[in-house]
C-alpha positions as CSV (number, residue, x, y, z in Angstrom):
1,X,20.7,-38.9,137.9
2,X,20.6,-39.9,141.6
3,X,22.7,-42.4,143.3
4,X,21.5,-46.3,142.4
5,X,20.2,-48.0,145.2
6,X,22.4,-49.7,147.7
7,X,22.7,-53.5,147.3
8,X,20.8,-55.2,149.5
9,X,19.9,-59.0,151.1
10,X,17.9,-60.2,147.5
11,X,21.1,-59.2,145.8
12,X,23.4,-61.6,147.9
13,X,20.8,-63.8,147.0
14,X,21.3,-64.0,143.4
15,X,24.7,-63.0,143.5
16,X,25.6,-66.2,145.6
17,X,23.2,-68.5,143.1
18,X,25.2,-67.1,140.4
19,X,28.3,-67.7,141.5
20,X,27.1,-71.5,142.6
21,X,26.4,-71.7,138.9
22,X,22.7,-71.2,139.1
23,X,21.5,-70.0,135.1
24,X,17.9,-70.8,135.5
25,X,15.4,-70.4,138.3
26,X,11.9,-70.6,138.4
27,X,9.0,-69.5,140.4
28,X,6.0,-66.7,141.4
29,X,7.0,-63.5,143.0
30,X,5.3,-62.5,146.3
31,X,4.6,-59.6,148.6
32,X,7.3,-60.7,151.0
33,X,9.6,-62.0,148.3
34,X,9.8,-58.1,146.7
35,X,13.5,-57.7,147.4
36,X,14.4,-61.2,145.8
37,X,12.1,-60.4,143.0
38,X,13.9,-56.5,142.1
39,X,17.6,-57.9,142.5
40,X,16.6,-60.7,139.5
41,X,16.7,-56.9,137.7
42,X,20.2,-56.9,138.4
43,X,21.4,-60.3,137.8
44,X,21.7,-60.8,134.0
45,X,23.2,-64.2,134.4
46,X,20.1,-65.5,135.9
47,X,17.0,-66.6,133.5
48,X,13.6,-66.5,135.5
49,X,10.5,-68.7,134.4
50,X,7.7,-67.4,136.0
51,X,5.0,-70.3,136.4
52,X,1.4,-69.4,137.1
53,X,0.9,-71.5,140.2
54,X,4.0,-72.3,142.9
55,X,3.5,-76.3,142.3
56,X,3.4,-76.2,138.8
57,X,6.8,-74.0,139.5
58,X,8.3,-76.6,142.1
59,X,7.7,-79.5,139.3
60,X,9.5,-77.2,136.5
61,X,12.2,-76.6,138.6
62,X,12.2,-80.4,139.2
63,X,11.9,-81.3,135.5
64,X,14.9,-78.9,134.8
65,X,17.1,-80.4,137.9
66,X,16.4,-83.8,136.0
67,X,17.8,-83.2,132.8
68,X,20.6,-81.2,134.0
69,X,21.7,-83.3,136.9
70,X,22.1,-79.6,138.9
71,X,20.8,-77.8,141.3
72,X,17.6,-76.0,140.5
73,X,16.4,-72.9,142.2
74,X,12.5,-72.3,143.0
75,X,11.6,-68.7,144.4
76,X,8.4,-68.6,146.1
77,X,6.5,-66.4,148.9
78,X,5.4,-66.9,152.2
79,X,2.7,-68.8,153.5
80,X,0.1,-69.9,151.0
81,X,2.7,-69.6,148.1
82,X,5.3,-71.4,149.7
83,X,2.7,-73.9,150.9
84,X,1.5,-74.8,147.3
85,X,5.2,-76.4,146.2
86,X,4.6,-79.4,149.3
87,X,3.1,-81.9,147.0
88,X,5.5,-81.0,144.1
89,X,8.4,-81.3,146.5
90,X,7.4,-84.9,147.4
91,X,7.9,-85.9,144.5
92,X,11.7,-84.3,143.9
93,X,12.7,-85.9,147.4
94,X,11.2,-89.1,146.3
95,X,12.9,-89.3,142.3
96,X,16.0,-87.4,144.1
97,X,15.7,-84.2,142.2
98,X,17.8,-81.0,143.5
99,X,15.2,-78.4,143.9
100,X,16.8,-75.6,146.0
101,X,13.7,-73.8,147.2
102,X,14.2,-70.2,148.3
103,X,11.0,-69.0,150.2
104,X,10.4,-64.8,151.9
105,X,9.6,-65.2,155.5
106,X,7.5,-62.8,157.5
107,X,9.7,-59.8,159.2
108,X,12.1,-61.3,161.5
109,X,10.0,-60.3,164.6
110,X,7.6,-62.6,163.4
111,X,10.0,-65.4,163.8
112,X,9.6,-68.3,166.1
113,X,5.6,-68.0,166.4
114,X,5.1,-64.5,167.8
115,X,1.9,-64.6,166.8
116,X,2.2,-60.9,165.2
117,X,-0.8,-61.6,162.7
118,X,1.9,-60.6,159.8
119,X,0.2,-61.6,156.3
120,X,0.8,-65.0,155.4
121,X,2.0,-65.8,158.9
122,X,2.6,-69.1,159.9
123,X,4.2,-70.4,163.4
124,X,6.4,-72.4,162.1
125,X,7.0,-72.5,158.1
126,X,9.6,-75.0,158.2
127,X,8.0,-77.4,160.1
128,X,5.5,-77.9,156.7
129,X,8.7,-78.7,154.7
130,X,10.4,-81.1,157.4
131,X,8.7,-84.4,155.3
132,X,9.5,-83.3,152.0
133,X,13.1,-82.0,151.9
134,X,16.3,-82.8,153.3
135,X,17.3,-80.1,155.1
136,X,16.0,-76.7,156.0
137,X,17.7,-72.7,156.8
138,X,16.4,-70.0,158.7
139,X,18.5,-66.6,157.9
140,X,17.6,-63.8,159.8
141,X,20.7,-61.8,158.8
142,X,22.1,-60.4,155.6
143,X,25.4,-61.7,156.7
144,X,24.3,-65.4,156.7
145,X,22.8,-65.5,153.0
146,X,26.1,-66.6,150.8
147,X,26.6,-69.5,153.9
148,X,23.0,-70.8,154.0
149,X,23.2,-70.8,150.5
150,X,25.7,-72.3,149.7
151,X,25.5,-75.0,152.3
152,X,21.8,-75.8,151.1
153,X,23.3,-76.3,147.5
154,X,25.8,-78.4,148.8
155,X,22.9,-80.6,150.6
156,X,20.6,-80.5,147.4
157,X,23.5,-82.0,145.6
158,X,24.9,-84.4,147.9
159,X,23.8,-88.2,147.2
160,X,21.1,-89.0,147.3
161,X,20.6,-85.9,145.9
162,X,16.7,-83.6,146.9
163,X,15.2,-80.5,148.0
164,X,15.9,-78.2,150.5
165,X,14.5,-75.1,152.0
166,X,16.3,-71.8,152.7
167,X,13.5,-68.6,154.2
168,X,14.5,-65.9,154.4
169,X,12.6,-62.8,156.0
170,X,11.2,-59.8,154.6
171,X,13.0,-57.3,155.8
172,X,16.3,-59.7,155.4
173,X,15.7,-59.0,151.9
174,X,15.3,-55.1,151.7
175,X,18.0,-54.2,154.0
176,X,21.5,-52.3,153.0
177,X,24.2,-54.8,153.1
178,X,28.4,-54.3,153.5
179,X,28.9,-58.1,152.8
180,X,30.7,-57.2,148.9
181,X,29.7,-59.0,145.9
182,X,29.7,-62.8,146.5
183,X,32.3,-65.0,144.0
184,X,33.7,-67.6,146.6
185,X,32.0,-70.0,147.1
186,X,31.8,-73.7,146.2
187,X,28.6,-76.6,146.7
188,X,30.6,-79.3,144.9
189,X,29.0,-81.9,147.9
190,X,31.6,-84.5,149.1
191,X,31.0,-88.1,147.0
192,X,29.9,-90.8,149.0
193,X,32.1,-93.3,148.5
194,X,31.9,-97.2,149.1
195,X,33.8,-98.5,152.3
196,X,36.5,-101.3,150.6
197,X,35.8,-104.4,152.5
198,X,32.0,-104.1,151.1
199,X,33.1,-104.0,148.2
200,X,35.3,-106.8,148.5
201,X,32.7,-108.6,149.5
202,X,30.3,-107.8,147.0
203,X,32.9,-108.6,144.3
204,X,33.9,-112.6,146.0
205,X,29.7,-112.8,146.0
206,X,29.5,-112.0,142.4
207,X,32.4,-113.7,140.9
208,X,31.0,-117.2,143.2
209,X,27.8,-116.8,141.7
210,X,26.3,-118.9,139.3
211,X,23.9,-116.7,137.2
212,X,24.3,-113.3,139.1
213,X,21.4,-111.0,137.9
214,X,21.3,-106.6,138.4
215,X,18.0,-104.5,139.1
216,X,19.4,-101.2,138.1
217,X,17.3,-98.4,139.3
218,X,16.8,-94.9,139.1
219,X,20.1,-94.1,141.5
220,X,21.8,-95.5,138.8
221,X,20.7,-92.7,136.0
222,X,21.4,-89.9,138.1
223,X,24.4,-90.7,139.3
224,X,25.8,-90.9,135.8
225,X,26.8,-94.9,136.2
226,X,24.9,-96.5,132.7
227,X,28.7,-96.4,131.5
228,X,30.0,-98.5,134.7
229,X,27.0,-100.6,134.9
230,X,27.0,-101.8,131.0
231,X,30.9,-102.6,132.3
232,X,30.2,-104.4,135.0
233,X,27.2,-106.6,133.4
234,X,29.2,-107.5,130.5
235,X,32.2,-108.9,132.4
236,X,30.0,-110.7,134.7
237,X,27.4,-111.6,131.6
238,X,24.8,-111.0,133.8
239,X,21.4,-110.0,132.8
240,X,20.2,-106.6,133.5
241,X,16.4,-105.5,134.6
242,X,15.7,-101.8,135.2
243,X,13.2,-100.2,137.7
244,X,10.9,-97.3,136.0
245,X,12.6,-94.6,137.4
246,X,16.0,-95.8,136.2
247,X,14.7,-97.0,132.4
248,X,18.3,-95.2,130.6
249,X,20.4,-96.9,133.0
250,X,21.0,-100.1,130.9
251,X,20.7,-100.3,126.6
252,X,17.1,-101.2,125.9
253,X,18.3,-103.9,123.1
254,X,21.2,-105.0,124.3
255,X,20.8,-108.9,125.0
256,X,21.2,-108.7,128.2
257,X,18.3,-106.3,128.9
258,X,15.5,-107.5,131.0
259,X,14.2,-104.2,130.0
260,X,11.5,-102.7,132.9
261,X,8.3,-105.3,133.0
262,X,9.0,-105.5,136.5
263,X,5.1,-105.9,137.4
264,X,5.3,-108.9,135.1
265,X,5.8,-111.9,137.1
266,X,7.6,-113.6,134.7
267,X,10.3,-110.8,135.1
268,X,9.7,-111.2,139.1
269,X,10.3,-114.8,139.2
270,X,13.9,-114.5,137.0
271,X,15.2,-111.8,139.6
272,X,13.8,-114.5,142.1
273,X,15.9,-117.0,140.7
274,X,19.2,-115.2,140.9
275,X,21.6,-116.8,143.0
276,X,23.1,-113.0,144.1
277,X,21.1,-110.3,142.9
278,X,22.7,-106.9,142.6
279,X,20.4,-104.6,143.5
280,X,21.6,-101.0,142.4
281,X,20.3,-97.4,143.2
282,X,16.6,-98.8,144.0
283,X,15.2,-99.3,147.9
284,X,12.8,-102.1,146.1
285,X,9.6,-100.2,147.0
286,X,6.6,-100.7,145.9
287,X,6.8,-101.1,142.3
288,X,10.4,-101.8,141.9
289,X,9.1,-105.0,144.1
290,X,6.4,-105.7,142.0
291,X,4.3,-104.7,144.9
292,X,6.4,-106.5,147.6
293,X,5.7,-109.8,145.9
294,X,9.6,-110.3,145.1
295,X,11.1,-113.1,147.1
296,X,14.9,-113.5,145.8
297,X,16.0,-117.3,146.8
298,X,19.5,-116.2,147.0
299,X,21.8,-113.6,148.4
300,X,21.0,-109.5,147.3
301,X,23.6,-106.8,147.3
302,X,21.8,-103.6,147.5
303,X,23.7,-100.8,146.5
304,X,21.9,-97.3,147.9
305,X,23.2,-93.6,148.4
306,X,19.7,-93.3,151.1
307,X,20.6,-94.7,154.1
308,X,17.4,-95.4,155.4
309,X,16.6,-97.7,152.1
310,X,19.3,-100.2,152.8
311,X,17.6,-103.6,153.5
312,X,14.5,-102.0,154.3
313,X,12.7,-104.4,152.0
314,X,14.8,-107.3,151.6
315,X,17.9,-108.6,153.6
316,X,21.0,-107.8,152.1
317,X,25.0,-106.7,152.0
318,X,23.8,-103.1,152.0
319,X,26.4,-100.8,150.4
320,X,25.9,-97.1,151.2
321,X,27.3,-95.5,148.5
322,X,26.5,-93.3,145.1
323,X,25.8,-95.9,142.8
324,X,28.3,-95.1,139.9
325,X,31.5,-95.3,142.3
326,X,30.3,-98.8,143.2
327,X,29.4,-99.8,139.9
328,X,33.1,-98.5,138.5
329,X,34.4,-100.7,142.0
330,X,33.2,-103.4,141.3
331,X,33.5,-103.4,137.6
332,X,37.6,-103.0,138.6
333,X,37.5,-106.3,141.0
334,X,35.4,-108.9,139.1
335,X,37.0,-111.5,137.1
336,X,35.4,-111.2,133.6
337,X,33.6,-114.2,132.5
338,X,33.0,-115.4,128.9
339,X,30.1,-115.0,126.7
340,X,27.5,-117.6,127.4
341,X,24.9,-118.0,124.8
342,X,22.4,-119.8,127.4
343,X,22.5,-116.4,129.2
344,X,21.4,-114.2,126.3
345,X,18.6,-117.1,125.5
346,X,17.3,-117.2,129.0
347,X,16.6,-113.1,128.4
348,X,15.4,-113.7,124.8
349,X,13.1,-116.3,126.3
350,X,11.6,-114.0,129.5
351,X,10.9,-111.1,127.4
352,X,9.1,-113.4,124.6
353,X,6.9,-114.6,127.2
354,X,5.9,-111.2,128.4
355,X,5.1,-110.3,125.0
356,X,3.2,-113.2,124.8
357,X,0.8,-112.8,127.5
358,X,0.5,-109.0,126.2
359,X,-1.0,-110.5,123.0
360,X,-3.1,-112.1,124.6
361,X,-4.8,-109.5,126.0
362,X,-6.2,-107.5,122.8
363,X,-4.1,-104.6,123.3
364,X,-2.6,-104.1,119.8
365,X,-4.4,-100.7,120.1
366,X,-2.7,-99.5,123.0
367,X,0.7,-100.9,121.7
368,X,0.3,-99.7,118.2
369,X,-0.2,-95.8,120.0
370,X,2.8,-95.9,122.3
371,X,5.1,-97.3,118.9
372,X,3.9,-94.0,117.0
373,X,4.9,-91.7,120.0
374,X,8.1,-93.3,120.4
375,X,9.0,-93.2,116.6
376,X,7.7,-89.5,116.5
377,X,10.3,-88.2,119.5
378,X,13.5,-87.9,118.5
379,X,16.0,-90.2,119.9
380,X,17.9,-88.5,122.3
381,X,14.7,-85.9,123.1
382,X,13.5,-86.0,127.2
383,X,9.8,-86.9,127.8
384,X,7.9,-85.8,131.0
385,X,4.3,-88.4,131.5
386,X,2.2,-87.4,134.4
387,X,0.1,-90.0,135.9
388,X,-2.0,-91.4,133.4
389,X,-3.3,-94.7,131.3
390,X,-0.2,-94.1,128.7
391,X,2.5,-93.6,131.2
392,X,1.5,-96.7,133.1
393,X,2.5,-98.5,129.8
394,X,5.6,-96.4,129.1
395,X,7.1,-97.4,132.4
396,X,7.3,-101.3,131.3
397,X,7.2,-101.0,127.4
398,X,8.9,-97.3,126.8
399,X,12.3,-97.3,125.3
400,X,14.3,-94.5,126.2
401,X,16.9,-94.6,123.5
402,X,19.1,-91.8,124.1
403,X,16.4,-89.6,125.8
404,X,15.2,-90.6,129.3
405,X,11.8,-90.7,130.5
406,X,10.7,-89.2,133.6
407,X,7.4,-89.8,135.2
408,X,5.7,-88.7,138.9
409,X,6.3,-92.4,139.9
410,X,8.1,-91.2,142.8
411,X,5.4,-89.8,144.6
412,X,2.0,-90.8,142.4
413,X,0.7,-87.0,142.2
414,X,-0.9,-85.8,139.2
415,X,0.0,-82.6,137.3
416,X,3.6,-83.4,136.6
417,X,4.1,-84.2,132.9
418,X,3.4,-80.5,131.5
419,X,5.2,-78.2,134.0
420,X,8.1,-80.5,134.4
421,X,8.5,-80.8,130.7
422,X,8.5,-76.6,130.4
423,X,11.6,-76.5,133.0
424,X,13.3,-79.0,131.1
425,X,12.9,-77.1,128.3
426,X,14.2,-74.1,129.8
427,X,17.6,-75.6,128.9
428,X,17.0,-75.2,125.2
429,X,18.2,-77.8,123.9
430,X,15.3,-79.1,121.7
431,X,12.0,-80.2,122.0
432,X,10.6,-82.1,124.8
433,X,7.7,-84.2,125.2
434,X,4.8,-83.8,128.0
435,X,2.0,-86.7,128.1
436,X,-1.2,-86.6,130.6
437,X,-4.6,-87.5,130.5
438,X,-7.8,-85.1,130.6
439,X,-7.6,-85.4,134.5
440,X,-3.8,-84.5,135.1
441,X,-3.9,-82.0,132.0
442,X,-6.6,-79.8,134.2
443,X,-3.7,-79.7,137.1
444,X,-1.7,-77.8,135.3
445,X,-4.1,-76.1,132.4
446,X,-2.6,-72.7,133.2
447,X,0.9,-73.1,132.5
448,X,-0.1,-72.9,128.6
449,X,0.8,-69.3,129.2
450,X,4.0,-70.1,130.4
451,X,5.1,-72.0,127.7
452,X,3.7,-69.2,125.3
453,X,5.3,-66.0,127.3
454,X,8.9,-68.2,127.6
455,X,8.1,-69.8,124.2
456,X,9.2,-73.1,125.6
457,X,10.0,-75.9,123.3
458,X,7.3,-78.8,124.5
459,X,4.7,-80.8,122.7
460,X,1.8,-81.8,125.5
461,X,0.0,-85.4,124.3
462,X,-3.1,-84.7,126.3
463,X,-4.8,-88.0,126.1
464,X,-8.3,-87.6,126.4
465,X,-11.0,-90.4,127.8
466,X,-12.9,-88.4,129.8
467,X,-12.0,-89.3,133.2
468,X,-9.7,-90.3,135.6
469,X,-9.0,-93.9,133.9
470,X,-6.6,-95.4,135.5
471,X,-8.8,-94.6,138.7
472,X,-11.8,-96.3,136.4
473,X,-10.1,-99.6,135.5
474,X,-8.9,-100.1,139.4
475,X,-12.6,-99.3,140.5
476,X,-14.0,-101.3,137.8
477,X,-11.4,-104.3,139.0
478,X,-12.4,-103.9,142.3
479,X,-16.2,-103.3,142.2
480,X,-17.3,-103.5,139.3
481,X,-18.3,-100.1,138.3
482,X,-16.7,-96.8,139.1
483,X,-17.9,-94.0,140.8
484,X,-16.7,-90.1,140.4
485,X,-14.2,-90.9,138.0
486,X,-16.3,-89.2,135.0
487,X,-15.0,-85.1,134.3
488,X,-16.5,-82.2,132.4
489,X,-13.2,-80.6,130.2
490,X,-13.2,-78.3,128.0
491,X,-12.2,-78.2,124.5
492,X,-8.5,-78.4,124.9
493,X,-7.9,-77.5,120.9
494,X,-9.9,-74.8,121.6
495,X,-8.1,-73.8,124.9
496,X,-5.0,-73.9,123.7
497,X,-5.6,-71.8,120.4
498,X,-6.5,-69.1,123.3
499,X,-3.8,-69.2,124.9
500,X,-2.1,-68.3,121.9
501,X,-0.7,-72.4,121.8
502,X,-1.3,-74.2,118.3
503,X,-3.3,-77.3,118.8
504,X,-4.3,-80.5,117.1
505,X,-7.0,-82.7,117.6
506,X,-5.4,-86.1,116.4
507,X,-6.8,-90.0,116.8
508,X,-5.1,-93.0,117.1
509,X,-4.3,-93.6,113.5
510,X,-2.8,-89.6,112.5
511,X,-1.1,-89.5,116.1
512,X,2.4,-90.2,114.8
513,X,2.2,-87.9,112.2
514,X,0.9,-84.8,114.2
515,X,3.1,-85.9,116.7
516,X,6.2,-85.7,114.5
517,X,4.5,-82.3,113.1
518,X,4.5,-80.7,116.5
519,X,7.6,-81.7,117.7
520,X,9.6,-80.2,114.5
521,X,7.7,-76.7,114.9
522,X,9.6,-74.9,117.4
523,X,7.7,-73.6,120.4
524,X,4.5,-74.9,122.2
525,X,2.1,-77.0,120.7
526,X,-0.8,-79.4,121.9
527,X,-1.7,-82.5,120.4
528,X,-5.3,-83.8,122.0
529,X,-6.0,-87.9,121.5
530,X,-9.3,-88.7,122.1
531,X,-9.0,-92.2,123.2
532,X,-9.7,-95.1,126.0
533,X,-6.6,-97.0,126.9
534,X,-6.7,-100.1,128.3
535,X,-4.2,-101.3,130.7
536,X,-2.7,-104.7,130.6
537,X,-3.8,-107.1,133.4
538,X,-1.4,-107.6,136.1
């Protein structure tokens, strides 16, 4: 037997994610990426899920992030397959997801444009990544590897919490290395903590209002803060509405729940109506805003870990801060109030009316399928909806229960439900749920070999109307017919039996049961709905 190789740059590489705490990465090997790829050999403590596409990769390394709350490693190539994660990494900077992306890099001569005509060169790679991440590394030593590392973990983790880009070159990779095995080191980002006089003053606004009111968003989720929040709303009895990417942070029944039909105006106008609304771990974009239609009449705290987001909608006492350490501050400095019937009538009363226009509308169809999805998920399961008819209603009428819902909201790209819902299920702990339409389904048709080869745990609801329908109903809104929103797709039963996937062609009435069928099977399965959904009028 001869000598084993020396260790080399791809081994500090996965010797520094595993002593970060990495246990799961995901991604495509590449030419350049070689080195990174052969030290995975030696790295039992580190699981790769190879993905068939990088984006599909980026959003399961997302998907995983989500449901861990930790940092997520994606391994990728240079060039074209680094390239491919850009849309999929909008997304995790915009829902705050840690992906830590680790990219190859041409040979370090090739750095700084040289214009050597490497393969896959670009002249600047990092420049692509400088909208959708928060930081990036070049290394172009062995020597710097545990340091950028570690430092871009740190960054990924910090709030707001979202991607970041370490390349590292070629020949980085393959070269000997003296630097011994890597154990010491430590990402545990500082906490941003709330300066004390705006929390004072946050507090004297709350405890002088009348009928304060919260729009809890998703900042409030991922910060681990439903505990401080249900705290805080109970001693101040106000009521409690929830943007769509932050639908676990406040009990669904609970009477003070608003819930999440924040495109319904009668929701809108009782945020309006708040004489101080809190406004925690949401910049009140687009949708959170009910498309900047949201006028509050009184004063707004706005609680947000992005700097940039503070009063960058509305005018407010901006508080720049992760939202649970504010939540648990302020929850310590108001003066709890009693329990005031009118309070929990005033919710009763909004939500009625919502459900009253919604019956209106002769959707009892569309309601009647989302009910059997939700009662066929188990309770505390995760569910991954890519943009599509059923998600749109899921946002406002999906309860979470104990198992949150994540959607591509964030950034509005298709293709996220399936892949997202295969690195969440990386974690094994029980089955997960993936819903898309026919259109988004085709984004990410190839991972059905993933989840076979990695025998992932997810159910995929492909919803099936032949189209792009939520792009129909706007352009049938707007115009009065649509145009290029009709698709060819194949037989998706038949698709997935080939991939080796067991499938089910269900309808509207049987959806439950298959549903609840799937689900209990262990492994991959897809359920196929033929059906038009309608979506509620605005």
């Amino acid at each position: 037997m001869g000598e084993s190789a020396p260790r080399n740059g791809g081994d500090l590489v996965t010797e520094t994610l595993t002593a970060l705490g990495a246990r799961v990465c995901f991604g495509i090997p590449g030419q350049h990426a070689l080195g990174l790829f052969d030290a995975l050999r030696r790295a039992p403590g580190l699981r790769f899920v190879s993905a068939r596409v990088e984006n599909n990769a980026a959003f399961a390394a997302d998907g995983h992030a989500r449901v861990t709350d930790e940092v997520t490693p994606l391994l990728v190539s240079t060039g074209p397959g680094a390239l491919l994660t850009l849309a999929s990494l909008q997304e995790s900077r915009a829902a705050s997801a840690p992906v830590l992306v680790i990219s190859s890099q041409v040979p370090r001569a090739g750095l700084g444009g040289g214009r050597h005509g490497y393969l896959h060169e670009l002249p600047e790679q990092t420049a692509s990544f400088g909208n959708v991440t928060k930081s990036t590394f070049t290394v172009r030593h062995a020597s710097q590897i545990p340091s950028a590392l570690t430092e871009a973990w740190r960054i990924a983790a910090a709030a707001p919490a979202g991607p970041v880009l370490v390349e590292i070159p070629q020949d980085v990779l393959l070269e000997p290395t003296v630097v011994p095995p890597v154990t010491d080191v430590s990402g545990t980002p500082a906490p941003l903590v709330p300066r004390a006089e705006v929390v004072d003053e946050a507090a004297r606004w709350l405890d002088g209002a009348r009928r304060p009111v919260v729009l809890a968003g998703g900042g409030v989720s991922r910060s681990g803060g439903r505990k401080a929040l249900l705290e805080l709303a109970e001693a101040l009895r106000a009521p409690v509405a929830t943007t769509f990417g932050g639908k676990d942070a406040f009990p669904w029944d609970h009477p003070l729940s608003l819930r999440s039909w924040i495109e319904d105006r009668y929701t809108t106008e009782y945020l309006e109506d708040a004489d101080v609304l809190l406004v925690v771990g949401s910049g009140l974009g687009e949708l959170s805003s009910n498309y900047h239609t949201m006028a509050p009449r009184g004063r707004v705290v706005q609680v947000e870990a992005d700097l940039g987001k503070l009063e960058s909608n509305v005018p407010a006492l901006g508080i720049h801060s992760d939202a649970a350490l504010t939540l648990e501050a302020l929850a310590a400095k108001v003066r709890p109030r009693p329990k005031d019937p009118e309070v929990e009538t005033e919710v009763a009363r909004v939500l009625a009316r919502v459900a009253e226009r919604l019956a209106g509308q002769d959707l009892a169809a569309e309601q009647t399928v989302l009910a059997a999805v939700r009662d066929a998920l188990p309770d505390d399961a995760p569910s991954f909806w890519d943009m599509t008819v059923l998600a749109y209603w899921a946002w406002s009428a999906w309860d979470p229960r104990d198992g949150a819902m994540h959607s591509a909201q964030g950034s509005g790209g298709l293709g996220y439900g399936f892949p997202a819902a295969l690195g969440a299920a990386a974690t094994g702990n029980g089955p997960v749920l993936a819903v898309s339409g026919d259109g988004g389904a085709m984004y990410s048709i190839a991972e059905l070999a993933t989840a076979r080869q990695h025998d992932l745990d997810v159910t995929w609801l492909i919803v099936d109307d032949g189209g792009y329908g939520i792009l129909r109903e706007y352009m049938e809104g707007a115009f009065g017919e649509a145009t290029h929103t009709e698709l060819t797709r194949p037989d998706f039963v038949a698709l997935a039996a080939s991939f080796g996937v067991p499938a089910t062609l269900t309808s509207p009435e049987t959806v439950g049961a298959d549903l609840t069928a799937a689900l209990a099977a262990p492994g991959p399965s897809v359920v196929v709905l033929p059906m038009h959904i309608k979506i509620f009028a605005p």
